[in-house]
C-alpha positions in Angstrom: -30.5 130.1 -17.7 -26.6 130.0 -16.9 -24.8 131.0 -19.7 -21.2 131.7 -18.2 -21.1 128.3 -17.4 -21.2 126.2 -21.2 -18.5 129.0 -21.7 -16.1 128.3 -18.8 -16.9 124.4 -19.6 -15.6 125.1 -23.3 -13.0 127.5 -22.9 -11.3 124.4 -20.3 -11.9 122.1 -22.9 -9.2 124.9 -25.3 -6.4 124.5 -23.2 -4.5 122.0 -23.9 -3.0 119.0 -21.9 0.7 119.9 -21.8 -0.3 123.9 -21.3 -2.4 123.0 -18.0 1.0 120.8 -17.0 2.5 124.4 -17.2 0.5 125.9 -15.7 -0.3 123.7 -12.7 3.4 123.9 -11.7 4.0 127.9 -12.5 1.0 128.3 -9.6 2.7 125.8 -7.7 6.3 127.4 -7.5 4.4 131.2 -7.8 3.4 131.3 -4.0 7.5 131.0 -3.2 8.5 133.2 -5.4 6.1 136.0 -4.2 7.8 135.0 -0.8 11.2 135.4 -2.1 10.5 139.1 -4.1 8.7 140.0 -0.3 11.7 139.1 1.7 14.2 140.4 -0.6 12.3 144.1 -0.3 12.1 143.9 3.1 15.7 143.2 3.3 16.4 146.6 1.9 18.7 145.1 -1.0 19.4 147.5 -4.1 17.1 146.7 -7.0 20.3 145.4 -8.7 20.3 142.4 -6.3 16.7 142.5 -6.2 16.8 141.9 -10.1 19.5 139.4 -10.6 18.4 136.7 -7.7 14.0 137.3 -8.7 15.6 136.9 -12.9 17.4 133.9 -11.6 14.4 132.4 -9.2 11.5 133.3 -12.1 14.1 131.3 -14.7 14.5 128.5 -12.8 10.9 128.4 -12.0 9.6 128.4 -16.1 12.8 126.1 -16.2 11.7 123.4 -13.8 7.7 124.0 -15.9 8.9 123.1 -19.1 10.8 120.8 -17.7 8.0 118.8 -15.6 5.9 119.3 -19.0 8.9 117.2 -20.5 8.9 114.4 -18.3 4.7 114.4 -18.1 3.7 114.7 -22.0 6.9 112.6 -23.8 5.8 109.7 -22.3 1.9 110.0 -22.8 3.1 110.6 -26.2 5.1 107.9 -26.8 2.3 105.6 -25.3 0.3 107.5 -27.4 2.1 106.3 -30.7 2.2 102.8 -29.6 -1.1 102.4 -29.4 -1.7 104.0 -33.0 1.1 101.7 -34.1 -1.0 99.0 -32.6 -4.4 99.9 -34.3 -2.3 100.1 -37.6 -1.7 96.4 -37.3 2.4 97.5 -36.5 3.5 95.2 -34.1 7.5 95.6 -34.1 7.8 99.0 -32.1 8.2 98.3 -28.1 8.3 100.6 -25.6 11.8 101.0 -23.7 12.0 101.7 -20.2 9.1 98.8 -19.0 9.7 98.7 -15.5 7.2 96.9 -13.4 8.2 98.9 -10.1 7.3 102.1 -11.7 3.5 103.3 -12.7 4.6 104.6 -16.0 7.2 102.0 -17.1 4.2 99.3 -15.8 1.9 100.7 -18.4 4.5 100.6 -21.2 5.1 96.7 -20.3 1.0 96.2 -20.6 1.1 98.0 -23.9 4.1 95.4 -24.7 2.3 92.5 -23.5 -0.8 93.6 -25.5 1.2 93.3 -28.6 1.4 89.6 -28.9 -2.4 88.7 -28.9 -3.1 91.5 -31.1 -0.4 89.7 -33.6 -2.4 86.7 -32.8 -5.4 88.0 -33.3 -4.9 89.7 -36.8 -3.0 87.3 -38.5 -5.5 84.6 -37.6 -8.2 87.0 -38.9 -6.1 87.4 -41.7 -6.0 84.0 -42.7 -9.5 83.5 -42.1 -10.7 85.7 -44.5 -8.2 84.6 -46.8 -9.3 81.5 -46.5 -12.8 82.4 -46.6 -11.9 84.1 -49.8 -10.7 81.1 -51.3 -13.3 78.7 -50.6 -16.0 81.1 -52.1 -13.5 81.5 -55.3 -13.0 77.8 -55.3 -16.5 76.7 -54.7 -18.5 75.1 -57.4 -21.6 76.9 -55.5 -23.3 80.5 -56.7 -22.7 82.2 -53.8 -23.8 86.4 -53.6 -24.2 88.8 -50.3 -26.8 91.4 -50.9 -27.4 94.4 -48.5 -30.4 95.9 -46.5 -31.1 98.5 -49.4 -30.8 95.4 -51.9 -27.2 96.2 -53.4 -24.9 93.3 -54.3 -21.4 93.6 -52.3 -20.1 90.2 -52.5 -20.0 87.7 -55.5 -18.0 84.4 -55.8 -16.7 83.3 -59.3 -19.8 80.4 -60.1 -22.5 83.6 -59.3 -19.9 85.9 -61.9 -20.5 82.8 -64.2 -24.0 82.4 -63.6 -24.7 86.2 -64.3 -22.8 86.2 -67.0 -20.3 89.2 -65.6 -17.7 90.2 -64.0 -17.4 90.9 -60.1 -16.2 94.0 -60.9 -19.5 94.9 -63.1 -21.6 93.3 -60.5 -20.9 94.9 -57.3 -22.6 98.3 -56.5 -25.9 96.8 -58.9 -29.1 96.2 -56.8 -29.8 92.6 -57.2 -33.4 93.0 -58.6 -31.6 94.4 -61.5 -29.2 91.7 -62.1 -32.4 88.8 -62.3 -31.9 87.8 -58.7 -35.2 89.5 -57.4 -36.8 85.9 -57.0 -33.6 84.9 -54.4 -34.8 87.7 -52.0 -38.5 86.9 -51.1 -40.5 83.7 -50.4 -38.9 80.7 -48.4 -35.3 81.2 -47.7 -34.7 77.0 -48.4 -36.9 76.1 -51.5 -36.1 74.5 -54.9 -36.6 77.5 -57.7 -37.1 77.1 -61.4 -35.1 79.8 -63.0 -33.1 81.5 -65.7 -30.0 83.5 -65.6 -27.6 84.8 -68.2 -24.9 82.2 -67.7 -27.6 79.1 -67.6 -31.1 78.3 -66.8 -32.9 75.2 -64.7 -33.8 74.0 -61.5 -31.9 75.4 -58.4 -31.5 74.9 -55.0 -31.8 77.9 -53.0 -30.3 79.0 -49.5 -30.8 82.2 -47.4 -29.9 83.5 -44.5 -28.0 86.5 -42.9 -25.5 87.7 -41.1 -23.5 91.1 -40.5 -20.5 92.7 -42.2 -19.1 95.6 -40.1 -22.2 95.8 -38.0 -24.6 95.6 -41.3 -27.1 93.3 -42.0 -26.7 91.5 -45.0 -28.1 88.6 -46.8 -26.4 85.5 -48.0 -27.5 83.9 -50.8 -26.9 80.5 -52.6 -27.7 78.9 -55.7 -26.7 75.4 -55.9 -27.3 73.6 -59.2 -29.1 70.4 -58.7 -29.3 69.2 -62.3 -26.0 67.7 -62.2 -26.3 65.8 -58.5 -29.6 64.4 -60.2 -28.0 63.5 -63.6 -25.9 61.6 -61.1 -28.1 60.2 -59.3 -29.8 58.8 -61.8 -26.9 57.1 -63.8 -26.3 55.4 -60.2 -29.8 54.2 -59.8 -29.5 53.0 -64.1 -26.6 51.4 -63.0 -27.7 49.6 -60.2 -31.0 48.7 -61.7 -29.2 47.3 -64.5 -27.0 45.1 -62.3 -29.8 44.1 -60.7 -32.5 42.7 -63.5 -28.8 41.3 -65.4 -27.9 39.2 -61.6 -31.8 37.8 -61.5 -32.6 37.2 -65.5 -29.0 35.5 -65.8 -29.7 33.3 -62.7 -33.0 32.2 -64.6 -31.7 32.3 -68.1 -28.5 30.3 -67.3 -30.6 27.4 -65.6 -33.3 27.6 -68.5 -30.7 27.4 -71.7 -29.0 24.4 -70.3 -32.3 22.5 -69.2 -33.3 23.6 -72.5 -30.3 21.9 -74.3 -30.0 19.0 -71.8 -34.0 18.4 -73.4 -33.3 19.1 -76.8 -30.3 16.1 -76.5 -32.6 13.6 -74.8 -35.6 14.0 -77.7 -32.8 13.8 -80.6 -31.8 10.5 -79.0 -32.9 6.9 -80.8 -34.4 5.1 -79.2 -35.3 7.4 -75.8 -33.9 6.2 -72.5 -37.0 4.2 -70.2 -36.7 7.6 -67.8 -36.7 10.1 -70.5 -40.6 10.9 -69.7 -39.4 11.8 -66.0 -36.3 13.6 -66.9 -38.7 16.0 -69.2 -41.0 16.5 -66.6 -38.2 17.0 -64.0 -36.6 19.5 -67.0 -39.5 21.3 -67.8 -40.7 22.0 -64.1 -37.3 23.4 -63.2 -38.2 26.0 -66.4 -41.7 26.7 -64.9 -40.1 27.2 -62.0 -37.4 29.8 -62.7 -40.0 31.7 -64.9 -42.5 31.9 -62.3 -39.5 33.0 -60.0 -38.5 35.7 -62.7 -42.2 36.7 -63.5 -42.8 37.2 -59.3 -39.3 39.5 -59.8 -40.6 41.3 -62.4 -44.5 42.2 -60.8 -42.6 43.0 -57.2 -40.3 45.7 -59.6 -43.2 46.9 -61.6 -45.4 47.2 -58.1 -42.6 49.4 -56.2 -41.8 51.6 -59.6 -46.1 52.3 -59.8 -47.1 53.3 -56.4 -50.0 55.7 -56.8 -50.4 58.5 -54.2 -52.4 57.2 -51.3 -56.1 57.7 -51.3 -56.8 58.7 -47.7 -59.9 57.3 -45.7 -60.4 56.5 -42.4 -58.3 53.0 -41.0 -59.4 51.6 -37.5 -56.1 50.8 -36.0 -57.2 47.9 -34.1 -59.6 46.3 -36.8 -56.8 46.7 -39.4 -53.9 45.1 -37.3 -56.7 42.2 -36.2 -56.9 41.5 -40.3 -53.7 41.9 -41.0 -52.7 39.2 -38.3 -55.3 36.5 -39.2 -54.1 36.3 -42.8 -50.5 34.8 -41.7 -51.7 31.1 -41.3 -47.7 29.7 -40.4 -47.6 31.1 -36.9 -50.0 32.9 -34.4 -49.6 36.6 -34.4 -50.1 38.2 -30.5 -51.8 41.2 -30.6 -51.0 43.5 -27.4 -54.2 46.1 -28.1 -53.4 49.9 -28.1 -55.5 53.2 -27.3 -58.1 53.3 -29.9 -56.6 54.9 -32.9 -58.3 55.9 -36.0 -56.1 57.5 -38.9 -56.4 59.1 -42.6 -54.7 56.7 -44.5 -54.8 54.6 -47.8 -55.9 51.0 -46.0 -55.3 48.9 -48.8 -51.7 50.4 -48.9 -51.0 50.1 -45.2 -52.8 46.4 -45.8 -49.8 45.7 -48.1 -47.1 47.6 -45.4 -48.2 45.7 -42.5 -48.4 42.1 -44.7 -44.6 42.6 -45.7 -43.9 43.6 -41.9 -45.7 40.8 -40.4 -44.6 38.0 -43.4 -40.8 39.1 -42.4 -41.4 38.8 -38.7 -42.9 35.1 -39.2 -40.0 34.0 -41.4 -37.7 35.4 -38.9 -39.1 33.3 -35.6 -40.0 30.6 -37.3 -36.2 29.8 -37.7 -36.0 30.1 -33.8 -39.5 28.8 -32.6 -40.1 32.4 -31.3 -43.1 34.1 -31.7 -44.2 37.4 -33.4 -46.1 40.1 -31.6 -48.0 43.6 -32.8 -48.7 46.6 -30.9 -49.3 50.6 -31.1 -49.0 53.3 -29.5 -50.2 56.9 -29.7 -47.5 59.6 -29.5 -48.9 62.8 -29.8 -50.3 63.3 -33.3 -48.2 60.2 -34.5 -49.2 56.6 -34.8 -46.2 54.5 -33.9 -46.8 50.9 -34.5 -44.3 47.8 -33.8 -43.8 44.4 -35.1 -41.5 42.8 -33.0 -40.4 39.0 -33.1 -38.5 36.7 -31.5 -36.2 35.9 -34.4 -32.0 35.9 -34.7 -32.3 39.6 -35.4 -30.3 41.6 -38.0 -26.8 40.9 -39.1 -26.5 43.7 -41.0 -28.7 47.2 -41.6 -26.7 49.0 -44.5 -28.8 46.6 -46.8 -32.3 46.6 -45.8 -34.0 49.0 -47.8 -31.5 48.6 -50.9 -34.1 47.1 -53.8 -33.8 43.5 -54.9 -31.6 42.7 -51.9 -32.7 39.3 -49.8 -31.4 37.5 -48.1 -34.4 34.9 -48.7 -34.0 32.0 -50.9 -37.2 32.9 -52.5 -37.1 36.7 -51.9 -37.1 39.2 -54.1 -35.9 42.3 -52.2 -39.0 44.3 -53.0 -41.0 43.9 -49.8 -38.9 46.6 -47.5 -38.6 48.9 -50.0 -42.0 49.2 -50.9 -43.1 49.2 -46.8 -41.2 52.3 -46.9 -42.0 53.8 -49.7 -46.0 53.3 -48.4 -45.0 54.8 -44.6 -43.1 57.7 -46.6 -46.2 58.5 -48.9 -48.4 59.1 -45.6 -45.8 61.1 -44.5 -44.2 58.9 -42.2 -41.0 56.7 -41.6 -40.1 52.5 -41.1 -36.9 51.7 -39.6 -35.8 48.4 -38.7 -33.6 47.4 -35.5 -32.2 45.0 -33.1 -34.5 44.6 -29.8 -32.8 45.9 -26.7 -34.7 43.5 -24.3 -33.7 40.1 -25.6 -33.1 38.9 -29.5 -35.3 39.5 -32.2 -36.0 42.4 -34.4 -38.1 45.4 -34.1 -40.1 46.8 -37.5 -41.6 50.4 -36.5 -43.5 52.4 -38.6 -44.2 56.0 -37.5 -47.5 57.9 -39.4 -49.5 60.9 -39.2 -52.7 60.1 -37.3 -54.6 63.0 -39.5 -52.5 63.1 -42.5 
C-alpha cells in the first residue's frame, strides 16, 4: 500500500490550469532573481538599494507571470467558448486572429472551418426530422414507437385516432395498457383481427426496430386493409361486369337480330323457295353463339370454384407422357427429365399442363413449328417447360388478365386458371419470349413435396 501517492495524484488534479501557468514561470524567473539578491549582497550595497532594485525585479517577475497567464489562458478560453457555441448549434461567432503561420491562430481557423459542416450538418438533421415529423402526421398509417420497458414515446395522428386519445394522454402509458399488447409479440409481419377504441377489423401489422438516442425501440404499424380490399373488390365488380356485358352483348346482339331476321321470313306469304335454308343457316348461328356463351360461362364458373388441391403422388414422366398424347393436332416432343415424383393434385396439374400444351400447339401451328416438354429438378422445386416454336408474345401485361384472348374462339380462362392451379401447390407460371430463337416459353415452378 502507497497512500501518499492517490493524494499527490489528487491534490495535482486541485490546481488549476492558469495557477500552474503561474507557477511554472515564477520557478522559471526565481533561480535569477536569487542570483540577483546574491550579487547585490555581495556587492555590499545598503539595504535601501538592496530593497528598491529586489522590489523592482520580484514586480516585474509576478508582472511578466500574470502576464504569460494572460496570453496562455485568454485564448484557450476563447477556443473554449467557440466550441460551446458550436455544440449549442450557434454558428455566427468566429474566432479573430486565424493565422495559418501561427500554432494558435491555426487552431482558431480549424475551429472556423469546422463551423460550416456543423451548419450543414444540423440544419439538414433539422429538416429531416421535420420532415419525418410530417410524414408520420400526414400519413394515413397507425404508426407508434414503444420502448424496451414497453412505454409508448411516439404516436402519429391515425394511432391518436385509432386509440381514441390524444398524443399527449398517450405518451408515458405502457402499451399493454393502451390495447396494443397483441402488436408486441408473435410475428412482426402478420395480418391481426382486432379492436381498438377508435375502430375495430382486420389489420396489417409491421414491426421492427431501431434506436432513438442509443435506445432500442420498437416500431409499430397498423395499416387498415379493409379499405384497399373494399377497393379491390369494386375493381374486380367492375371489371367482371365489363367483362360478362362485352361477351353476353356479343352473343345477344347477333341472337336478337337472327331472331327478328326469322320472325320476318315466317310472317311472310307465301315463303321464299330458300326460306327452309335461311332458318337453318339462322338458327345454327343461334346454337352457335349460345354454345359460345354457355363454354364462357363453365370456363368463369370453373376458375371462380377451384377447390384446394387434394395432394397424392404424380409421376412426372408418366403425367407429361399423358398429357402429350391427348393433343392429336401436332406431335408433342418429350425431352425426358430426372425421375421426379411430386405431392400434387394430378387431375389439377392434368388441367394446368392441357391449357399449357393446347396454347403451345395453337401457337406453332400458325408457323409449322413444333412444341416440345421438358423438366428439370432444381433443388426441392419442380421446374417444368413447354416451349414452342410459335411467333411468340406481343404483349405480356395481358396474359393472366381473366376473359382476355386473343383467340377467336377463346375465352380467356385457360391462363388464369393454370395459375391459379401452380399457385394452389404453392408454386408460380410465367410466360416469356425464348432467348434462343422465336417461340414462347410456359414455365411452371412447384414444390416437389408440397
Amino acid at each position: 500500500m502507497n497512500p501518499p501517492a492517490p493524494r499527490s495524484r489528487t491534490a495535482r488534479r486541485r490546481i488549476s490550469y492558469d495557477v500552474r501557468i503561474v507557477a511554472l514561470v515564477l520557478a522559471g524567473g526565481l533561480p535569477a532573481i536569487l542570483v540577483v539578491f546574491i550579487l547585490l549582497a555581495l556587492d555590499h550595497h545598503s539595504a535601501r538599494v538592496v530593497w528598491t532594485i529586489g522590489g523592482l525585479l520580484v514586480f516585474a517577475w509576478i508582472s511578466a507571470a500574470v502576464a504569460v497567464r494572460s496570453r496562455v489562458v485568454r485564448p484557450l478560453q476563447t477556443l473554449a467558448n467557440l466550441l460551446a457555441a458550436l455544440r449549442e448549434g450557434d454558428y455566427s461567432i468566429r474566432a479573430r486572429g486565424a493565422d495559418l503561420d501561427d500554432a494558435l491562430g491555426l487552431a482558431f481557423a480549424e475551429v472556423n472551418a469546422l463551423r460550416e459542416p456543423l451548419r450543414v450538418q444540423r440544419l439538414g438533421a433539422v429538416e429531416a426530422i421535420a420532415l419525418l415529423q410530417r410524414v408520420m402526421a400526414e400519413v394515413d398509417v397507425a404508426m407508434f414507437a414503444v420502448d424496451a420497458s414497453g412505454v409508448l414515446r411516439l404516436v402519429n395522428r391515425a394511432g391518436e385516432r385509432l386509440l381514441g386519445q390524444s398524443g399527449d394522454a398517450l405518451l408515458g402509458q405502457r402499451a399493454v395498457d393502451i390495447g396494443l399488447g397483441e402488436c408486441l409479440a408473435g410475428e412482426p409481419r402478420r395480418m391481426l383481427e382486432a379492436s381498438f377504441p377508435g375502430d375495430d377489423g382486420r389489420w396489417e401489422l409491421r414491426r421492427s426496430g431501431f434506436r432513438q438516442g442509443g435506445v432500442p425501440m420498437q416500431l409499430i404499424v397498423l395499416s387498415d386493409v379493409r379499405r384497399v380490399l373494399r377497393e379491390e373488390e369494386r375493381r374486380a365488380w367492375q371489371r367482371l361486369v365489363r367483362v360478362l356485358s362485352h361477351e353476353i352483348n356479343n352473343s345477344l346482339a347477333p341472337i336478337q337480330s337472327l331472331a327478328g331476321s326469322l320472325r320476318a321470313l315466317l310472317s311472310r306469304t307465301p315463303r321464299p323457295a330458300d326460306a327452309e335454308e335461311d332458318l337453318e343457316r339462322g338458327l345454327a348461328v343461334i346454337g352457335g353463339r349460345a354454345e359460345s356463351l354457355g363454354r364462357f360461362m363453365r370456363g368463369y364458373a370453373q376458375m371462380a370454384r377451384l377447390p384446394a388441391p387434394v395432394r397424392a403422388p404424380v409421376d412426372v414422366s408418366r403425367w407429361v407422357d399423358r398429357v402429350a398424347q391427348l393433343d392429336k393436332r401436332l406431335p408433342v416432343h418429350i425431352r425426358p427429365g430426372p425421375p421426379v415424383t411430386i405431392s400434387a393434385d394430378g387431375d389439377q396439374l392434368d388441367q394446368l399442363l392441357i391449357n399449357l400444351v393446347s396454347n403451345a400447339v395453337d401457337a406453332a401451328s400458325e408457323t409449322g413449328g413444333g412444341v416440345e416438354v421438358t423438366w428439370q429438378r432444381q433443388g426441392d422445386v419442380l421446374e417444368l417447360d413447354v416451349i414452342d416454336d410459335g411467333p411468340g408474345l406481343a404483349a405480356t401485361s395481358n396474359l393472366f388478365t381473366p376473359f382476355f384472348t386473343t383467340k377467336r374462339n377463346g375465352t380467356g380462362i385457360g391462363l388464369v386458371l393454370s395459375r391459379q392451379i401452380a399457385e394452389g401447390h404453392g408454386g408460380t407460371l410465367s410466360l416469356e419470349n425464348r432467348s434462343d430463337g422465336r417461340g414462347c416459353v410456359a414455365r411452371v415452378r412447384v414444390p416437389i413435396k408440397g
